[in-house]
PDB file of N, CA, C, O and CB in Angstrom:
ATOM      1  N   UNK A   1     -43.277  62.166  36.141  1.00  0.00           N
ATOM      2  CA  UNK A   1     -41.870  61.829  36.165  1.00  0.00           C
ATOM      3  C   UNK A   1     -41.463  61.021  34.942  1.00  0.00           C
ATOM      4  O   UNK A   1     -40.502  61.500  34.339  1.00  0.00           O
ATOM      5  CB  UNK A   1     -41.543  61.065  37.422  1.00  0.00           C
ATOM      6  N   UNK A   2     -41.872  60.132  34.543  1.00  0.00           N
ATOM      7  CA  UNK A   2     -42.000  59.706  33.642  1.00  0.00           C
ATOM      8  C   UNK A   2     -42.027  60.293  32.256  1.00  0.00           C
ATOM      9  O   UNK A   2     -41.204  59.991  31.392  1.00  0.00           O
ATOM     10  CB  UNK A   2     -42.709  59.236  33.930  1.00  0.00           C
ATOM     11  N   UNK A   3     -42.680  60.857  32.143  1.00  0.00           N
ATOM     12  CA  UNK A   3     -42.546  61.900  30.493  1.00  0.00           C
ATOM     13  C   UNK A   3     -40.905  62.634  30.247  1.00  0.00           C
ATOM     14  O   UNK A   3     -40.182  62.729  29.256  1.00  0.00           O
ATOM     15  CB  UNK A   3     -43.913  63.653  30.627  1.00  0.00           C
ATOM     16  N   UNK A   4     -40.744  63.149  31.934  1.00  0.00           N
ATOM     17  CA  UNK A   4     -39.565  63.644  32.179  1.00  0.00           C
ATOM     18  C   UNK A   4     -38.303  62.653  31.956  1.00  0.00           C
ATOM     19  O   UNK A   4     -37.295  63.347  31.827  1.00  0.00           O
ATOM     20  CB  UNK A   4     -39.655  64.128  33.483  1.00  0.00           C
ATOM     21  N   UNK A   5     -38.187  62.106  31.920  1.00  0.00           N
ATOM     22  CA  UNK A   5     -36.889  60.993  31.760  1.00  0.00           C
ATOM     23  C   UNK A   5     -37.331  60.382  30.423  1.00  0.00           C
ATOM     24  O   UNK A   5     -36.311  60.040  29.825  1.00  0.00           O
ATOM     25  CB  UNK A   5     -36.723  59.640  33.139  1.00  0.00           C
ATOM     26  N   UNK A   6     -38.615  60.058  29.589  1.00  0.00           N
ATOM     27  CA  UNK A   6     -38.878  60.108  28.134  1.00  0.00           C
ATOM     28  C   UNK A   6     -38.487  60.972  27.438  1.00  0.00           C
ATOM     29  O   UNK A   6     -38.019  60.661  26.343  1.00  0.00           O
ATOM     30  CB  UNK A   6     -39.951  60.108  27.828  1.00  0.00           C
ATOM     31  N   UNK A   7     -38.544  62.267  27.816  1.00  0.00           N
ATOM     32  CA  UNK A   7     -38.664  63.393  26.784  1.00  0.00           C
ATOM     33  C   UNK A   7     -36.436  63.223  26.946  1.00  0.00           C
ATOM     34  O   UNK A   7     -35.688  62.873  26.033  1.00  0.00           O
ATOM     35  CB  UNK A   7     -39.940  65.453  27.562  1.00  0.00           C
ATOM     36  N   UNK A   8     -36.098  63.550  28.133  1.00  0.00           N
ATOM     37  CA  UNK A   8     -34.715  63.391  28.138  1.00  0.00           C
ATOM     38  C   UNK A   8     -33.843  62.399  27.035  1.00  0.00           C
ATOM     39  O   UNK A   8     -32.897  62.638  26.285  1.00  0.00           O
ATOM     40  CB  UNK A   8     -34.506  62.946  29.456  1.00  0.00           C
ATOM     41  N   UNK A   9     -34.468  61.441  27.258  1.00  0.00           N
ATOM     42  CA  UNK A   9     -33.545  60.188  26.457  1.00  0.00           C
ATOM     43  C   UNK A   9     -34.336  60.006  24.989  1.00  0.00           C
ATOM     44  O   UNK A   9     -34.003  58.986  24.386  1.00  0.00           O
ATOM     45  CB  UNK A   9     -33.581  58.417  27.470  1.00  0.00           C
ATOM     46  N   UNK A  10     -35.298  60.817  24.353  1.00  0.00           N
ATOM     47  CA  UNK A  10     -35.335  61.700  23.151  1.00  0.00           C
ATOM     48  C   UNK A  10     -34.833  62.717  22.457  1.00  0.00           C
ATOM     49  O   UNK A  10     -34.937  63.030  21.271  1.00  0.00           O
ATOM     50  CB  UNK A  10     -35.983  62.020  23.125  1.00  0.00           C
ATOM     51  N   UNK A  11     -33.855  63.539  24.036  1.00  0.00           N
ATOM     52  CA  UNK A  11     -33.739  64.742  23.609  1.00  0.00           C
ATOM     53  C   UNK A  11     -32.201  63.875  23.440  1.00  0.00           C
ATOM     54  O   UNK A  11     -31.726  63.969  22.309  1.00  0.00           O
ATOM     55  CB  UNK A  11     -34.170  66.264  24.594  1.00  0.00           C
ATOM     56  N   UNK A  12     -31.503  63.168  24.297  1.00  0.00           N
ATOM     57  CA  UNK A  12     -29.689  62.514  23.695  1.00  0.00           C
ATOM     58  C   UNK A  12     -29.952  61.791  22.547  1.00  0.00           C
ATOM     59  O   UNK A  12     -28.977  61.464  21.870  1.00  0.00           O
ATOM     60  CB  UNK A  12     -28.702  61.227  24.839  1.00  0.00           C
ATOM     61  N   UNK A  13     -30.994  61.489  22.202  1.00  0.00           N
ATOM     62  CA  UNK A  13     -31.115  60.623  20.856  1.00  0.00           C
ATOM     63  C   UNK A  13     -30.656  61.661  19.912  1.00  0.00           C
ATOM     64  O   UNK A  13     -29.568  61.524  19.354  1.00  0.00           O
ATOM     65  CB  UNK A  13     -32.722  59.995  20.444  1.00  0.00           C
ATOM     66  N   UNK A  14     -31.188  62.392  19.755  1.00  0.00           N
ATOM     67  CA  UNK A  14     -31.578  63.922  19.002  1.00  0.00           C
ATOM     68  C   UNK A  14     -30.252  64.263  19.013  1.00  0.00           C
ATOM     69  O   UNK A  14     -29.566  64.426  18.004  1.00  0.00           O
ATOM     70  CB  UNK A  14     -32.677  65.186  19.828  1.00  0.00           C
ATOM     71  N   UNK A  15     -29.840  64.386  20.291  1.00  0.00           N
ATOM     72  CA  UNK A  15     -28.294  65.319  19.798  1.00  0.00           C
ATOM     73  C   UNK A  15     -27.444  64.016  19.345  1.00  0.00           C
ATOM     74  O   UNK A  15     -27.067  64.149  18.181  1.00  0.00           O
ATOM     75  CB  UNK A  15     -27.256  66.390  21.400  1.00  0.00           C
ATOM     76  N   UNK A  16     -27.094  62.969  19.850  1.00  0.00           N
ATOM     77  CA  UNK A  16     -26.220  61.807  19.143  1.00  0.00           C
ATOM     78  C   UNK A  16     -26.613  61.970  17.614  1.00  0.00           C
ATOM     79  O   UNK A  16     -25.772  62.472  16.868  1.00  0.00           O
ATOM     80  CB  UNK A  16     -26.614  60.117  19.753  1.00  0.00           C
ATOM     81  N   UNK A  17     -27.512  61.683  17.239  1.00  0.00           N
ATOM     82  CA  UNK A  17     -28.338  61.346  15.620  1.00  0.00           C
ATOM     83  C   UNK A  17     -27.938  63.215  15.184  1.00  0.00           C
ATOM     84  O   UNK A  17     -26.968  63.088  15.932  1.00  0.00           O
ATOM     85  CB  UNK A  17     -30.874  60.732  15.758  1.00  0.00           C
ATOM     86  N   UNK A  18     -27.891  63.830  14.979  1.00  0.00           N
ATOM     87  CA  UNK A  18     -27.618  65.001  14.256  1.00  0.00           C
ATOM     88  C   UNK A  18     -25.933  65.625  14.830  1.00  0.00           C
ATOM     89  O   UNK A  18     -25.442  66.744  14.675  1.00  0.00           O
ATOM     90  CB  UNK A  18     -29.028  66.129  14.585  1.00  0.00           C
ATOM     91  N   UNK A  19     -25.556  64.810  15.288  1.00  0.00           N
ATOM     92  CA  UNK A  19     -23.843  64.685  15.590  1.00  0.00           C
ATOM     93  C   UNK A  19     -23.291  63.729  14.600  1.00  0.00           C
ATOM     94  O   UNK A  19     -22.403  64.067  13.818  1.00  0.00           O
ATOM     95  CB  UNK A  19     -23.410  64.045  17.209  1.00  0.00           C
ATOM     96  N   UNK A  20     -23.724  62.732  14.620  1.00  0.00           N
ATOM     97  CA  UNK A  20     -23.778  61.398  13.347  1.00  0.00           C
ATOM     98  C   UNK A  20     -23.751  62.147  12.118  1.00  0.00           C
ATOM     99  O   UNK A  20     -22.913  61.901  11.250  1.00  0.00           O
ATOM    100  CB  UNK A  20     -25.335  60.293  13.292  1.00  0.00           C
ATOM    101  N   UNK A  21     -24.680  63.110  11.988  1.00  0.00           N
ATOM    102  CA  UNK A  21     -25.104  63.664  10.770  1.00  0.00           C
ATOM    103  C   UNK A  21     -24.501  64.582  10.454  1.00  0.00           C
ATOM    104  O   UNK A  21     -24.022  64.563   9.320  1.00  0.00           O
ATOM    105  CB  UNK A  21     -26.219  63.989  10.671  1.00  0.00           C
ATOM    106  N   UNK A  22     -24.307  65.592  11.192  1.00  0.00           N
ATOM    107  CA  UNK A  22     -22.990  66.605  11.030  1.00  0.00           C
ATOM    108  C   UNK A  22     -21.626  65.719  10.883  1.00  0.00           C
ATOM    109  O   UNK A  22     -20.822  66.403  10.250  1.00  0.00           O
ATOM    110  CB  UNK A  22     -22.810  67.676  12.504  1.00  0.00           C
ATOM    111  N   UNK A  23     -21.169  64.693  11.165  1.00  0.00           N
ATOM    112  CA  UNK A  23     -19.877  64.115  11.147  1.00  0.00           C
ATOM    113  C   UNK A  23     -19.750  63.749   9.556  1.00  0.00           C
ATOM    114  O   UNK A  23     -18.657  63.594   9.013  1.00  0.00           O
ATOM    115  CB  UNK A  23     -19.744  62.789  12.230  1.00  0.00           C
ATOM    116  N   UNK A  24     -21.229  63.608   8.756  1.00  0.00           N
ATOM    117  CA  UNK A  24     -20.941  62.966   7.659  1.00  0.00           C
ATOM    118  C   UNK A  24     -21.105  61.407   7.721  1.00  0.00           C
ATOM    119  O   UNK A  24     -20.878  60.713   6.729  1.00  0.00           O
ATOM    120  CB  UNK A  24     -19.668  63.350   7.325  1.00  0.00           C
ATOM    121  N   UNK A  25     -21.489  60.906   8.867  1.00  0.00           N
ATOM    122  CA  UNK A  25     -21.545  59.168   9.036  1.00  0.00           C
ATOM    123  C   UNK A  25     -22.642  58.560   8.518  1.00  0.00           C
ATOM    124  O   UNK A  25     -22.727  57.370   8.213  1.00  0.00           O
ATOM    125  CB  UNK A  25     -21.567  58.634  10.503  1.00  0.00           C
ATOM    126  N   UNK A  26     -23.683  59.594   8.399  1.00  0.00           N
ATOM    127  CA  UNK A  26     -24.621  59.105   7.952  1.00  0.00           C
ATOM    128  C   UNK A  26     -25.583  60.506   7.462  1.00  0.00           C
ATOM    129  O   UNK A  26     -25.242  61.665   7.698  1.00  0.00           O
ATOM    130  CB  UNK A  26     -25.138  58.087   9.003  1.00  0.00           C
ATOM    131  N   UNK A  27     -27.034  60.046   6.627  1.00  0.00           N
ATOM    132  CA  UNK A  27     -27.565  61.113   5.771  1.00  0.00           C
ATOM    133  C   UNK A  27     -28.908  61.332   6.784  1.00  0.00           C
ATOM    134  O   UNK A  27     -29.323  60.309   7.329  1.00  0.00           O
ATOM    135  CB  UNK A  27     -27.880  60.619   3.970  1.00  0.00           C
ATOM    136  N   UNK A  28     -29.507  62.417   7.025  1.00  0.00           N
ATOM    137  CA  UNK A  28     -30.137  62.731   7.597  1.00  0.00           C
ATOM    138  C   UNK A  28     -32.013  61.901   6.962  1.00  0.00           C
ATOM    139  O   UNK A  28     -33.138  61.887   7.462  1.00  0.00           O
ATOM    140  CB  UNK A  28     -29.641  64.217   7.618  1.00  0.00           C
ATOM    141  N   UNK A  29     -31.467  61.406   5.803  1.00  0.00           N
ATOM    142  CA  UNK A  29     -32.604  60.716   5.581  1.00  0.00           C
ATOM    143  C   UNK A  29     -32.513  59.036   6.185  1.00  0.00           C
ATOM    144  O   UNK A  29     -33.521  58.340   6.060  1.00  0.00           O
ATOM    145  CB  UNK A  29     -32.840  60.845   3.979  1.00  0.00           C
ATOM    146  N   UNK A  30     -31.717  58.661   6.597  1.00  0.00           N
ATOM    147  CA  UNK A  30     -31.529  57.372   6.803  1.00  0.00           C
ATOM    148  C   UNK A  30     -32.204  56.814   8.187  1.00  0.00           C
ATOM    149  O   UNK A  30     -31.845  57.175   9.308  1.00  0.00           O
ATOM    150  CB  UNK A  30     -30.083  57.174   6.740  1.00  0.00           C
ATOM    151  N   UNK A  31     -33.156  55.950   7.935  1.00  0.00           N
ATOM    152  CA  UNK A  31     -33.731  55.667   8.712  1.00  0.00           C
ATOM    153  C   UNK A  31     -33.301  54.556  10.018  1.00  0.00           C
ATOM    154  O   UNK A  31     -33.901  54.300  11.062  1.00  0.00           O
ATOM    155  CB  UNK A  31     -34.576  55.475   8.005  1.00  0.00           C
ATOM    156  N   UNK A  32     -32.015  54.042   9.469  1.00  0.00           N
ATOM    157  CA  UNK A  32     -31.151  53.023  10.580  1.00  0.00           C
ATOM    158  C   UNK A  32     -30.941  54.168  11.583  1.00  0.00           C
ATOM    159  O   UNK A  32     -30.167  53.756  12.448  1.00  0.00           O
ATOM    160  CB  UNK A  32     -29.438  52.193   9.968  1.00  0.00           C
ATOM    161  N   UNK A  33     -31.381  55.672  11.867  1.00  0.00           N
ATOM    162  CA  UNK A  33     -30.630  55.920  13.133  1.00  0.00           C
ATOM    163  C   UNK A  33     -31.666  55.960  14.192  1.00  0.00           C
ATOM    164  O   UNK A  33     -31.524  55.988  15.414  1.00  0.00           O
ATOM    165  CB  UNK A  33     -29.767  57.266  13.113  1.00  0.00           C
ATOM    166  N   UNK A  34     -33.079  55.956  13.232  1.00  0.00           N
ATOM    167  CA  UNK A  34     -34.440  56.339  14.597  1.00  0.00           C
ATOM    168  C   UNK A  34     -34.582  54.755  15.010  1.00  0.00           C
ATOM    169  O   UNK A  34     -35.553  54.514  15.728  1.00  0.00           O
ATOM    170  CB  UNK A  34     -36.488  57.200  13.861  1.00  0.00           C
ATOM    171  N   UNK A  35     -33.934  53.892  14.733  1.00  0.00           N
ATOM    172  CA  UNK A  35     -33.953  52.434  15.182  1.00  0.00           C
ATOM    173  C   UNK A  35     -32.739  52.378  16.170  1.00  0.00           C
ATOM    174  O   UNK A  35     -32.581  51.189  16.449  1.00  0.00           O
ATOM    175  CB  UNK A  35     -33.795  51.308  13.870  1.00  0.00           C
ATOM    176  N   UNK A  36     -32.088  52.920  16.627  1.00  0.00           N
ATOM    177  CA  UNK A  36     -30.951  52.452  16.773  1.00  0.00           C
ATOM    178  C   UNK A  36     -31.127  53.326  18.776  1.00  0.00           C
ATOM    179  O   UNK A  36     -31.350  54.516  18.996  1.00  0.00           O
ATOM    180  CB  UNK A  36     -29.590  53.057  15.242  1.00  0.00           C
ATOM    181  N   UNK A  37     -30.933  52.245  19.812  1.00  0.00           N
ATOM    182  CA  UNK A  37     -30.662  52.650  20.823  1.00  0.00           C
ATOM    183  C   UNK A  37     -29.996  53.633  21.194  1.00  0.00           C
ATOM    184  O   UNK A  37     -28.991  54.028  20.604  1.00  0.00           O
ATOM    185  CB  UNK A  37     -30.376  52.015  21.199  1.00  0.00           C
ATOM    186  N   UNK A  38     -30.649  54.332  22.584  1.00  0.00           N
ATOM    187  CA  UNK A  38     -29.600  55.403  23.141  1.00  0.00           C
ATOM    188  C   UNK A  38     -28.027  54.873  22.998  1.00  0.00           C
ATOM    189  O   UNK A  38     -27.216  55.489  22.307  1.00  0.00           O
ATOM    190  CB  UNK A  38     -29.938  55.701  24.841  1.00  0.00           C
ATOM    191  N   UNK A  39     -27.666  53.574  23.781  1.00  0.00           N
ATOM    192  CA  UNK A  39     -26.707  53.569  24.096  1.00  0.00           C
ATOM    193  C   UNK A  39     -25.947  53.231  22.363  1.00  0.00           C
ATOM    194  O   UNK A  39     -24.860  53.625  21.942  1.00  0.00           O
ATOM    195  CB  UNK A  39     -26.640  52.641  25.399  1.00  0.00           C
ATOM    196  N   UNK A  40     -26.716  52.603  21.842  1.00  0.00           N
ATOM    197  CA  UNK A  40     -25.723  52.309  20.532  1.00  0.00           C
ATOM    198  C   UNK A  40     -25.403  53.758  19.380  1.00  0.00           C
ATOM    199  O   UNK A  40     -24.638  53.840  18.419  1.00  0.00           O
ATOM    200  CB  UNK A  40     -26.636  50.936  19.517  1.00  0.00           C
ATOM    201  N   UNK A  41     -26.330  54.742  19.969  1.00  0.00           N
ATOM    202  CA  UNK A  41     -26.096  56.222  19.456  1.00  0.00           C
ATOM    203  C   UNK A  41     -24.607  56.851  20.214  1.00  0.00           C
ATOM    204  O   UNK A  41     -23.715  57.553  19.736  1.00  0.00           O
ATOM    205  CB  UNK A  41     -27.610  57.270  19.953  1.00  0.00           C
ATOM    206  N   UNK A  42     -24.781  56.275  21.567  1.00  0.00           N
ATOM    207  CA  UNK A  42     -23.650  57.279  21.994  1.00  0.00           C
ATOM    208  C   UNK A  42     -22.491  56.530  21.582  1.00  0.00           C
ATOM    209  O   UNK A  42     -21.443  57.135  21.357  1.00  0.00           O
ATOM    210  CB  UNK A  42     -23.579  57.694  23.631  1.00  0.00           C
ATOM    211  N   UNK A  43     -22.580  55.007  21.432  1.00  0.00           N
ATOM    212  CA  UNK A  43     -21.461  54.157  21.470  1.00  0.00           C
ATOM    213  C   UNK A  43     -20.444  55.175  19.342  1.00  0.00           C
ATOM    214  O   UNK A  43     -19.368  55.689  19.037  1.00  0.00           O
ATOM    215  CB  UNK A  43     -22.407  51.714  21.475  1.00  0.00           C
ATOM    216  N   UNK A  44     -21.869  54.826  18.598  1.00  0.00           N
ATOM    217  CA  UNK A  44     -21.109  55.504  17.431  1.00  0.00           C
ATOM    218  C   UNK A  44     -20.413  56.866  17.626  1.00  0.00           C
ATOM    219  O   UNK A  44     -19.279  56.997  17.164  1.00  0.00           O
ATOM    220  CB  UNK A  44     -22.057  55.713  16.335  1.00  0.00           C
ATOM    221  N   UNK A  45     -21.101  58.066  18.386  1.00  0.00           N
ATOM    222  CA  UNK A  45     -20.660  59.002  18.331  1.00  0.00           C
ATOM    223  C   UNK A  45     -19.736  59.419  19.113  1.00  0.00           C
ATOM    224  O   UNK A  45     -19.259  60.554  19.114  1.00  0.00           O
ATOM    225  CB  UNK A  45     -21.350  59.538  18.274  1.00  0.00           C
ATOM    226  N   UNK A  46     -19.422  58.453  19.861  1.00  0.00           N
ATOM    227  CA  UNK A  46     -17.945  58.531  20.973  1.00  0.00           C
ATOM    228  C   UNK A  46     -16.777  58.085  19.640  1.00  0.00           C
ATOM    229  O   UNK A  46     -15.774  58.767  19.432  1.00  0.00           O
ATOM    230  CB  UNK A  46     -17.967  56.911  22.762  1.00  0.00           C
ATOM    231  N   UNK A  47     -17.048  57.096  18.989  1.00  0.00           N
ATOM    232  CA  UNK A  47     -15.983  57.236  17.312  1.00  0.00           C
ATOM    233  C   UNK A  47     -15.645  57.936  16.678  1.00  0.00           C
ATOM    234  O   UNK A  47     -14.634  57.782  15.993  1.00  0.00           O
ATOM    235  CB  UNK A  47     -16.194  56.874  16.295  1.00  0.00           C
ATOM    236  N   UNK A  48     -16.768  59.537  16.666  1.00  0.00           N
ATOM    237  CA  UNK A  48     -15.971  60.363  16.127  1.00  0.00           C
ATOM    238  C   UNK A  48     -15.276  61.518  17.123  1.00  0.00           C
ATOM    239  O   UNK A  48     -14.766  62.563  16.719  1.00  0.00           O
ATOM    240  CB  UNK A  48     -16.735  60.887  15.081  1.00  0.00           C
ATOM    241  N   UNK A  49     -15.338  61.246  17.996  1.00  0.00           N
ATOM    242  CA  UNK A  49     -14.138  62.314  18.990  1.00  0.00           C
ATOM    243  C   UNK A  49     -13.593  61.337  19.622  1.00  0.00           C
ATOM    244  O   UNK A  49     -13.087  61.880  20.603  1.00  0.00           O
ATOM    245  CB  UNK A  49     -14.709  63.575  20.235  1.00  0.00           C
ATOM    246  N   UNK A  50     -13.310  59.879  19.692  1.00  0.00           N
ATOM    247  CA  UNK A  50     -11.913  59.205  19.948  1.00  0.00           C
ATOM    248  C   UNK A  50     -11.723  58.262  18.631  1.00  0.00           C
ATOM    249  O   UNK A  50     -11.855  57.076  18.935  1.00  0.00           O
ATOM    250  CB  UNK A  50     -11.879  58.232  21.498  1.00  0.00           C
ATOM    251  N   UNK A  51     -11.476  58.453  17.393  1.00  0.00           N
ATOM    252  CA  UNK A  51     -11.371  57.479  16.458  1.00  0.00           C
ATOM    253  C   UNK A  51     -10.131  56.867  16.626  1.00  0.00           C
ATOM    254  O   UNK A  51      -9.081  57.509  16.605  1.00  0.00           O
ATOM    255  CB  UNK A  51     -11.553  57.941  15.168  1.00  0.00           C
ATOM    256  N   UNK A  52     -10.215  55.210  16.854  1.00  0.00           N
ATOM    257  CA  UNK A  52      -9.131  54.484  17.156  1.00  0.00           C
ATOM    258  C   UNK A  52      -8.355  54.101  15.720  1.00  0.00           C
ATOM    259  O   UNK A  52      -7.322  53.431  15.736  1.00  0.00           O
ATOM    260  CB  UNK A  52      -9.611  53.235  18.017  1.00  0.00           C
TER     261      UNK A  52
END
């Protein structure tokens, strides 16, 4: 069960971080995004489909 809910919250990392990257927010070499929490991945990429 465990691997299962690992591999998951690898796999939203993955799509947040190459959503980031397709937006242009950041370069696919940049290493601030494999540091950067689930939630602080989704928090950036909710900015680019509601930019206040």
């Amino acid at each position: 069960m465990k691997n299962h809910l690992r591999k998951a919250v690898e796999s939203m990392r993955e799509h947040y971080i190459q959503k980031l990257i397709d937006a242009g927010m950041y370069q696919s070499t940049d290493e601030t995004l494999q540091s950067l929490t689930l939630t602080e991945l989704e928090t950036l990429a909710s900015r680019i489909d509601h930019p206040q």
